[in-house]
C-alpha positions in Angstrom: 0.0 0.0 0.0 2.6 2.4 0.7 4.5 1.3 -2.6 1.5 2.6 -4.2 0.9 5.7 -2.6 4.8 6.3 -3.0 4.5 5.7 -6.7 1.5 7.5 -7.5 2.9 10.7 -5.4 6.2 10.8 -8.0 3.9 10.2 -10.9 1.2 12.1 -10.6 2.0 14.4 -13.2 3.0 12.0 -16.0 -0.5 10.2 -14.7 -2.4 13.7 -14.8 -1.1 14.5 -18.4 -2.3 10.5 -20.0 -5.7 11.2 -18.4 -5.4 14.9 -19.7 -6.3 16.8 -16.6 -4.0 20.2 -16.5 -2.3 20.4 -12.9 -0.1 23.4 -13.0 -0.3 24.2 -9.0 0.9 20.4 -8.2 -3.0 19.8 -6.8 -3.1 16.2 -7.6 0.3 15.7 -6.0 -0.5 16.4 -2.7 -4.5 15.1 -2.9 -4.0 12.0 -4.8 -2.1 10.2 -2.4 -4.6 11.4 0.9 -7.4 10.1 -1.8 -5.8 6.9 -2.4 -5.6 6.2 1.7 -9.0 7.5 2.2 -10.5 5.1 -0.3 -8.0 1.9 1.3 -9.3 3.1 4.8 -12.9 2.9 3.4 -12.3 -0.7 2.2 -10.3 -2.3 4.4 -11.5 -0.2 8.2 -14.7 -1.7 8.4 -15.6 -4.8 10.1 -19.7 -5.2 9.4 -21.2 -7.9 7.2 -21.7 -5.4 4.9 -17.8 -3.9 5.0 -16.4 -3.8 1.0 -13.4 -5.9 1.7 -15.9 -8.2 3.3 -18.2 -8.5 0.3 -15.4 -8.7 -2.2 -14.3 -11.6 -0.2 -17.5 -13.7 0.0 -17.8 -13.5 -3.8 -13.9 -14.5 -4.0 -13.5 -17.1 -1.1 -10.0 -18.1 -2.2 -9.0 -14.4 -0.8 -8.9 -15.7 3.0 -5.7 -18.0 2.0 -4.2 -14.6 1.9 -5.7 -12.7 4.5 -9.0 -14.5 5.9 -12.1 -13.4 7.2 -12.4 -14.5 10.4 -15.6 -11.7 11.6 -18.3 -13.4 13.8 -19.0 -15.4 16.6 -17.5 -19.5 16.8 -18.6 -22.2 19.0 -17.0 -25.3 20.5 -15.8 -27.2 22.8 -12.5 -27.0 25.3 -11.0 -30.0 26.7 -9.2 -28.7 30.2 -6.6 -30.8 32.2 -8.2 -29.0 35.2 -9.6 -33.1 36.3 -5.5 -33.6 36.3 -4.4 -31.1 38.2 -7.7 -31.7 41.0 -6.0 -34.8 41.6 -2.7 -33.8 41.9 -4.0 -31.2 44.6 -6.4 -34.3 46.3 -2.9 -36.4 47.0 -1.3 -33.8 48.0 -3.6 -32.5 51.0 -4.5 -36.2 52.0 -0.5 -36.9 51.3 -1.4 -39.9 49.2 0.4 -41.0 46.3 -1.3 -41.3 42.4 0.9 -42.7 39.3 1.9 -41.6 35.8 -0.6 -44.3 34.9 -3.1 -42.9 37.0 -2.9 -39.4 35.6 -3.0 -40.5 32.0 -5.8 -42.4 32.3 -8.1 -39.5 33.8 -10.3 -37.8 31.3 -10.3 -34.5 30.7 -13.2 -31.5 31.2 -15.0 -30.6 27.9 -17.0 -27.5 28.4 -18.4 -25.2 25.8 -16.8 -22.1 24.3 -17.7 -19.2 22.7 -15.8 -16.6 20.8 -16.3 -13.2 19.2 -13.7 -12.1 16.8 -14.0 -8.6 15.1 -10.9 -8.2 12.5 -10.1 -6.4 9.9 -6.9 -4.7 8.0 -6.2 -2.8 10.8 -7.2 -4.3 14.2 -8.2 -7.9 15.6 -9.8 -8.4 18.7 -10.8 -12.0 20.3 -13.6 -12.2 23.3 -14.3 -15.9 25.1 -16.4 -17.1 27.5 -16.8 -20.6 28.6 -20.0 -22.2 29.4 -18.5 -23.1 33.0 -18.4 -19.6 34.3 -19.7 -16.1 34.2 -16.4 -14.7 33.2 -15.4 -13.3 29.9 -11.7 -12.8 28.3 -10.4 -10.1 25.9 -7.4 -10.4 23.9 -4.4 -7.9 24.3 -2.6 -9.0 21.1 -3.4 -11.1 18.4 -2.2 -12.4 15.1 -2.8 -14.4 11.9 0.3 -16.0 10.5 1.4 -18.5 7.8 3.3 -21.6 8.8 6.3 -21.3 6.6 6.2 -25.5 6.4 2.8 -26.6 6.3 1.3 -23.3 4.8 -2.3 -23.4 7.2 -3.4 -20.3 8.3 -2.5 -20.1 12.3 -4.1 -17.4 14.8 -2.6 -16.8 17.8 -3.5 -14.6 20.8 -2.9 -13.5 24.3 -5.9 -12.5 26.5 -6.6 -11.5 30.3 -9.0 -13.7 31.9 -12.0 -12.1 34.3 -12.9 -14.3 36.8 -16.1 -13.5 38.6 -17.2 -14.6 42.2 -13.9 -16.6 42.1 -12.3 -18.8 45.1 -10.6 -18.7 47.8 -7.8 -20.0 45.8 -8.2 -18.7 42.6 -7.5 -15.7 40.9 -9.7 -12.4 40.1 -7.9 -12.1 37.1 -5.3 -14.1 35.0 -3.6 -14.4 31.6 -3.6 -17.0 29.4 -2.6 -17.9 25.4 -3.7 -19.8 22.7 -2.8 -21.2 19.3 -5.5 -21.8 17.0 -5.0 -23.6 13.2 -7.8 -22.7 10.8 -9.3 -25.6 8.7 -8.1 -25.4 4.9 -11.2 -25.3 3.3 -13.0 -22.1 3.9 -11.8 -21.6 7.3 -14.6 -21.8 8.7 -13.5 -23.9 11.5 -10.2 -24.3 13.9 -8.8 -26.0 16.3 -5.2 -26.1 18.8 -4.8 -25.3 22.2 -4.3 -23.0 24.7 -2.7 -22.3 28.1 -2.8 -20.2 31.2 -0.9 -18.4 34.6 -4.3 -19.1 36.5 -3.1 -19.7 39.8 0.4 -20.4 39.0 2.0 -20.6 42.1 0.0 -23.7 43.1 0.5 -25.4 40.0 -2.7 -25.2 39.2 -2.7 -23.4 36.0 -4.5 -25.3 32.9 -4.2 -26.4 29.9 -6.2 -27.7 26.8 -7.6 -28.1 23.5 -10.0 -26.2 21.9 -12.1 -26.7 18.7 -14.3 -24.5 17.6 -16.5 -23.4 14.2 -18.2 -20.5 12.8 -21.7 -19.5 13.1 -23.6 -18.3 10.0 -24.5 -14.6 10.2 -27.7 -13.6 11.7 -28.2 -9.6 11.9 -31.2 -10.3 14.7 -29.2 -12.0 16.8 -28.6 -10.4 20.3 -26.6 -12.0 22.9 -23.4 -12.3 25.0 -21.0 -14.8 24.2 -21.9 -16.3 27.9 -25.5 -17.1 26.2 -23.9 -18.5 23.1 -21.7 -21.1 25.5 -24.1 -22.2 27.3 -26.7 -23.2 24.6 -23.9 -24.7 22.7 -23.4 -26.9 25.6 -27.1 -27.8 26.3 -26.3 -28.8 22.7 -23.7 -31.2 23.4 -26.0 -32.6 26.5 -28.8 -33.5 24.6 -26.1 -35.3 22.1 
């Protein structure tokens, strides 16, 4: 983008002259390239179902290999080690012993997720909320990159976790990190893991998987991502 506005800056003239508009006070020179931006800010800036870079991509689909689409809300399921970790805590306080074997063998804690993601050119923001509590996270950074080997589309993130009416021996407030891989066909769907400081000092901060999928757009749909988890997981219950 900058290459362009660059180029069109130090030809302007030679550009004004083919299209034969006159330009003796350098006007074009110093509008065309604030034009050029304002138009790029106009595509790219918006985030609605109705933004143009939006549009342009549903009609192209094969545009989100290069920079995908990833507005809307996405459900699934998390698969938390916190079982793992509750029994690591249960042998230490009855000072009991439990085995490797033991520990692998325990199942892990699937409870629904929900996730808002807003992106466009120029900003991308991730909110969660899990169907297990009240609490909602927000990303502080986040990214979509290309594996240089495999060539999948990952996104990765850091948010800060809000806790709620939280224990004695939890936290009010942690961060945590996760590491999504889109599916290759439309990318409407992901799945990787994530990771947290939650209570770090006692060991008991988790760990899991996470897969998730995009919900087709509804404009009359009103509700927090809290709503979206937990009817995802009466879902799942009925299953």
């Amino acid at each position: 983008m900058l290459t362009a506005v660059v180029a069109s800056t130090l030809y302007a003239d030679k550009l004004a002259h083919r299209i034969g508009v006159e330009n003796p006070d350098g006007t074009v020179i110093r509008l065309l390239p604030m034009l050029i931006l304002a138009l790029f800010t106009a595509v790219f800036a918006p985030t609605g179902y109705w933004a143009p870079w939006r549009i342009i991509w549903r009609i192209f689909p094969s545009l989100n290999r290069y920079f995908p689409d990833l507005n809307g809300v996405w459900v699934g399921i998390t698969d938390s080690n916190w079982p793992t970790i509750s029994k690591l805590i249960e042998a230490a306080k009855s000072q009991s012993s439990v085995t490797e074997v033991e520990l692998h063998s325990i199942a892990a804690q699937q409870d629904a997720i929900a996730l808002r993601i807003t992106n466009s050119l120029f900003k991308l923001r991730i909110g969660a909320s899990l169907s297990s509590t009240g609490g909602e996270s927000q990303s502080i950074t986040a990214k979509p990159w290309r594996h240089q080997h495999t060539e999948r589309v990952h996104l990765s993130y850091v948010y800060r976790q809000y806790t709620p009416n939280h224990s004695i021996g939890d936290e009010e407030e942690h961060l945590g990190a996760a590491d999504l891989v889109l599916a290759e066909e439309e990318q409407l769907a992901a799945n990787g893991t994530y990771w947290t400081r939650r209570s770090w000092k006692t060991g008991r901060n988790t760990a899991g998987m996470i897969k998730v999928f995009r919900l087709p757009y509804d404009s009359k749909v009103n509700k927090t991502l809290h709503q979206y988890a937990t009817e995802h997981m009466n879902k799942l219950n009925v299953r």
